[in-house]
N, C-alpha and C positions, 0 to 999 in steps of 0.2 A: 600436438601437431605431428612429433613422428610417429605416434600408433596413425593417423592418418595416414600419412605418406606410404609408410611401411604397408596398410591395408588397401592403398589406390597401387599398389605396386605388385603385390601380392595376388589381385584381381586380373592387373592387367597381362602377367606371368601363366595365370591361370587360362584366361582364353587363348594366348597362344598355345600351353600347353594341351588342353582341353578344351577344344571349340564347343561350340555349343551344337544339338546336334536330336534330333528327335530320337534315332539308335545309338547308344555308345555301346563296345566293346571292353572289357576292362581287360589291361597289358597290362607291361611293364614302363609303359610309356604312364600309364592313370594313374597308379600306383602305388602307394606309402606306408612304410612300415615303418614304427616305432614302440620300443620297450613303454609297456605299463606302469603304473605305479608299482605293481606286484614283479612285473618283470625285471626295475632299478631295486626292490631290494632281493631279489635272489641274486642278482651279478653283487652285489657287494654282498651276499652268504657267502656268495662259490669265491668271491678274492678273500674272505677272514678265513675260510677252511681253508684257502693255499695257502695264506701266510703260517696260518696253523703249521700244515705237512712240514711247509719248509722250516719251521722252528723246532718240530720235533724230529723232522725226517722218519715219518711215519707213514710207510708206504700204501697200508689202507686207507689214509688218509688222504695221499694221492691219487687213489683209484676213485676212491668216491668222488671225490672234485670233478677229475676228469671225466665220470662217467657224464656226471650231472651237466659238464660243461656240455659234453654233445649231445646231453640231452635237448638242452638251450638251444644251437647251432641246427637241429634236425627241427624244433619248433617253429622257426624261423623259416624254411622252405613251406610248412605244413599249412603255415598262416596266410605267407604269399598266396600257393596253389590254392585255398577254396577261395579267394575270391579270383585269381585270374581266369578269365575264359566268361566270366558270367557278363550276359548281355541284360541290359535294360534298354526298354522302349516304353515312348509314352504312349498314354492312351487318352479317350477324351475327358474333357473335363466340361463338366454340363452347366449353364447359365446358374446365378445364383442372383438374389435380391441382396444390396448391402447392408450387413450386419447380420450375415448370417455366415456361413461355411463353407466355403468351395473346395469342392472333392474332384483331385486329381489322381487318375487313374492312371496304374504302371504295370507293366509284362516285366518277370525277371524270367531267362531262360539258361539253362546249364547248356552247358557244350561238352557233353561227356562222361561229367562227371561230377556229384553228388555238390550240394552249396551248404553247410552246414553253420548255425549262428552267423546269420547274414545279420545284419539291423538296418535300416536305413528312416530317413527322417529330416527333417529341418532343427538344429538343435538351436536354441535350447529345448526345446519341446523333445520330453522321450522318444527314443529312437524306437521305429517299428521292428520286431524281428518277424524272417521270414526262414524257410527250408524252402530249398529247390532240389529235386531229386535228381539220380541221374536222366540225360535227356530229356527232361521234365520243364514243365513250367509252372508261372506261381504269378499271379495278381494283386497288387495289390492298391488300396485307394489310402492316399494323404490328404490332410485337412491344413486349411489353410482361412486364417477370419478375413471375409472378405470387410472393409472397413469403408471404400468410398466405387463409387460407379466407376465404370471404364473398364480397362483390360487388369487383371491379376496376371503379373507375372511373379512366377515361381521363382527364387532364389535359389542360388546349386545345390544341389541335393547330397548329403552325405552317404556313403557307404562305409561300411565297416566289416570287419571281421577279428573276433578274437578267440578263434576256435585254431587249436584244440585246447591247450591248456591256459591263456587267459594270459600267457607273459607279455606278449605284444600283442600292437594293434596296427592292423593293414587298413587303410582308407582311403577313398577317391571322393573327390567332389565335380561330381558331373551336372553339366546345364543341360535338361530334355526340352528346351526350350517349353516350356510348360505356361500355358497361357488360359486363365479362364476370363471369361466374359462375364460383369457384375453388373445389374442393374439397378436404378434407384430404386429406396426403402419405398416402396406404395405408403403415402398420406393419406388416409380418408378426408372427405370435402367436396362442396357443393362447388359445381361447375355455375359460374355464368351463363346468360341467356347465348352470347357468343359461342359458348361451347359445345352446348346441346342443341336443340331441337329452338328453330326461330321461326317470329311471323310467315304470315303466307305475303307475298309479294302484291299479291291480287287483293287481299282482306287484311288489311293491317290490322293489328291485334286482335287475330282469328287464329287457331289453328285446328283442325281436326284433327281426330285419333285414329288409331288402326290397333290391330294385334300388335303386342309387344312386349317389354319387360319393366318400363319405366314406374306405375302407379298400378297398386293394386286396384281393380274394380271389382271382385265378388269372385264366386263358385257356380262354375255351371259343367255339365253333363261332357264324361269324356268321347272324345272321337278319335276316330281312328287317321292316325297320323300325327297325333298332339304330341308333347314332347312328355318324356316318364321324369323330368325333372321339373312340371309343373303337377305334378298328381299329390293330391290333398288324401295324402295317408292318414290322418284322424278319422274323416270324413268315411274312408272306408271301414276303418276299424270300429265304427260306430255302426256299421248298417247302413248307411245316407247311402249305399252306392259308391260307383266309382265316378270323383267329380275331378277339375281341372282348376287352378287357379289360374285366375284370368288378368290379365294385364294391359292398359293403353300407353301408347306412348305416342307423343307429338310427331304429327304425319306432315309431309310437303316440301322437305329438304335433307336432306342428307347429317348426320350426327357429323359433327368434327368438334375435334380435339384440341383447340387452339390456345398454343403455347403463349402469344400477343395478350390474347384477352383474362389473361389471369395476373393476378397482385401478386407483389411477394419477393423475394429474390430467386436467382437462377434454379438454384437446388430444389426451395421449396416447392417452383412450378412444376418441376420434373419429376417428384417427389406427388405430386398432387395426380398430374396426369399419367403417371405408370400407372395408380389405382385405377384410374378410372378404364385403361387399357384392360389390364386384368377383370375389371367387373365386365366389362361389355363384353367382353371374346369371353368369359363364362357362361353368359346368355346368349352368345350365338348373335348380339345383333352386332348389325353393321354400323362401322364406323371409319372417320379417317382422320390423320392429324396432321396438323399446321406448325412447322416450328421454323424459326429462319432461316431460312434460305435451304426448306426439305419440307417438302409436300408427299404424302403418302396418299394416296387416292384409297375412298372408301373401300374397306372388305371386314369378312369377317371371318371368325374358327382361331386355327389355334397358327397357321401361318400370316396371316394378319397380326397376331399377340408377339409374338416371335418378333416378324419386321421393325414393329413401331417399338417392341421392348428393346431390340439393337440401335436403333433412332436416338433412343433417347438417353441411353447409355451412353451411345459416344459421343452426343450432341457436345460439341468444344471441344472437343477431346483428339486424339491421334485415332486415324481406324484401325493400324496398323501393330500391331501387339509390340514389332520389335521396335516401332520407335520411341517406344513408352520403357526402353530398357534402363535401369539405372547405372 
C-alpha cells in the first residue's frame, strides 16, 4: 500500500511538474541527475584515497584525489548539458489491429549543439539509443503491443543520458501525449442472411446476381476496364490468353453489416465484423454497417474501411484519447 500511494504521488508531482504536451523542451525544470552504480563506487575510491593521503600525508596522493574529484564535478555539468536543450515532438502513430504493435513516431531536434548517447524507451523494455547532431534532427519510431480495441495511450516516456563517462545519469520522463487508435483482431466467419445480400421485396426467396466478388462463377475473356486484381495469371502463363475471374454477388439491396443480427458476445461481433470490413473494402464493393445507436451509410475504398474500422473500435468506448487516461 505505500509503494502505491508513494507511485499515485509521484504521478501526480510529475504532471504538475511535466504537463503532458505534444512538444516538450527539456530544462532544468524536466531534468534529473543521479550517480550510477559505477559513479557510487568511484566517490567511495576518491573518499579511501583521501583517507589514504590523509593517513600518510602523501601529497601525490592528494593531487590525485583532487584531480579525480574535479574530474567528477566537471562530469556532472557535461551529462546535464547533452540532454538540456533537446526538444521532442511527437509524431503519428498509424491505426493497428489488436495483438499486434503500435508504432509511435518521434522527432528529437538539437538546439545547437551535438545530443550524444541519448536512449529513450518505455522501460522495462531496452531503452532506444539515438545521436542528434548539431542543429540536426533524428526520428525515431517505438513499439508498443497493442493488447485490446480502443485508444493506446502511451505511458511517459523515459530520456536518458549517460555520456560522457557513464558516472551519472541525467533523465526526464515526458508525456507526448501519445495516443494510437487499435482496432479489433479481424475473426474470419460467415455473415448471416441479415448481414449480406437479402430477398427481393417484390420475389420472396428470389434474388438476382450482378458483377461482383461474392461466388466464383468461371473465366471468361479480359476487357478493358476490368480490375488487374481479378486477372487469372495461370491462365496466362499457360497460353489460354489473357482471362478474368469472374464473380456474382446477390443484387437488390444494399450489403450491411449488422452488429444486431450476429451471435456471440460483444467482442466476438466486433471481431467477426472488422473481417468482414477489411474483406469487402479489399474488393472495392460496397457496403454499410449497423451497430447501436451508429449507422454508417453504404460506401466503398479504403475511406469507407477507415470510418467503419474507427466505428468499431470505439463502439463502448470513450472517443476521446484523453479520457481513456489512466
Amino acid at each position: 500500500m505505500p509503494a502505491r500511494l508513494f507511485a499515485a504521488r509521484w504521478s501526480r508531482w510529475l504532471e504538475r511538474r511535466i504537463p503532458p504536451a505534444r512538444q516538450v523542451r527539456l530544462d532544468q525544470r524536466r531534468i534529473f541527475i543521479l550517480p550510477t552504480p559505477q559513479g557510487l563506487m568511484f566517490g567511495v575510491a576518491l573518499l579511501l584515497m583521501l583517507l589514504a593521503a590523509i593517513n600518510y600525508q602523501n601529497s601525490l596522493a592528494y593531487g590525485l584525489t583532487f584531480l579525480l574529484l574535479s574530474l567528477g564535478l566537471v562530469t556532472i555539468l557535461h551529462t546535464y548539458r547533452n540532454l538540456a536543450g533537446l526538444v521532442l515532438a511527437a509524431g503519428e502513430a498509424p491505426p493497428v489491429f489488436a495483438g499486434e504493435q503500435a508504432g509511435f513516431r518521434l522527432r528529437l531536434q538539437s538546439s545547437g549543439r551535438a545530443h550524444r548517447g541519448i536512449a529513450l524507451g518505455w522501460p522495462p523494455a531496452p531503452l532506444q539509443p539515438v545521436e542528434i547532431e548539431a542543429d540536426g534532427s533524428s526520428e525515431v519510431e517505438l513499439f508498443l503491443p497493442a493488447r485490446q480495441r480502443g485508444w493506446l495511450r502511451a505511458p511517459r516516456l523515459r530520456v536518458e543520458s549517460r555520456f560522457p563517462l557513464g558516472l551519472l545519469v541525467a533523465w526526464s520522463w515526458v508525456d507526448l501525449d501519445l495516443a494510437a487508435l487499435v482496432y479489433p483482431r479481424p475473426q474470419s466467419g460467415e455473415l448471416p442472411p441479415a448481414g449480406g445480400g437479402v430477398e427481393d421485396d417484390e420475389e420472396p426467396g428470389m434474388a438476382s446476381t450482378r458483377s461482383g466478388v461474392d461466388d466464383f462463377q468461371g473465366l471468361r475473356p479480359y476487357q478493358s476496364g476490368d480490375s488487374r486484381r481479378r486477372l487469372h495469371w495461370k491462365a496466362w502463363s499457360r497460353g489460354q490468353g489473357l482471362l478474368v475471374k469472374d464473380f456474382a454477388e446477390l443484387q437488390g439491396h444494399d450489403l450491411w453489416l449488422d452488429f444486431d443480427s450476429l451471435g456471440g458476445d460483444r467482442e466476438a461481433r466486433l471481431s467477426l465484423l472488422c473481417h468482414w470490413v477489411v474483406q469487402l473494402a479489399g474488393h472495392e464493393q460496397p457496403f454499410g454497417l449497423r451497430l447501436p445507436r451508429v449507422t454508417r451509410a453504404p460506401g466503398s475504398g479504403a475511406l469507407q474501411r477507415d470510418l467503419c474500422l474507427r466505428e468499431l473500435a470505439l463502439f463502448g468506448l470513450p472517443a476521446n484519447p484523453a479520457e481513456g487516461r489512466p
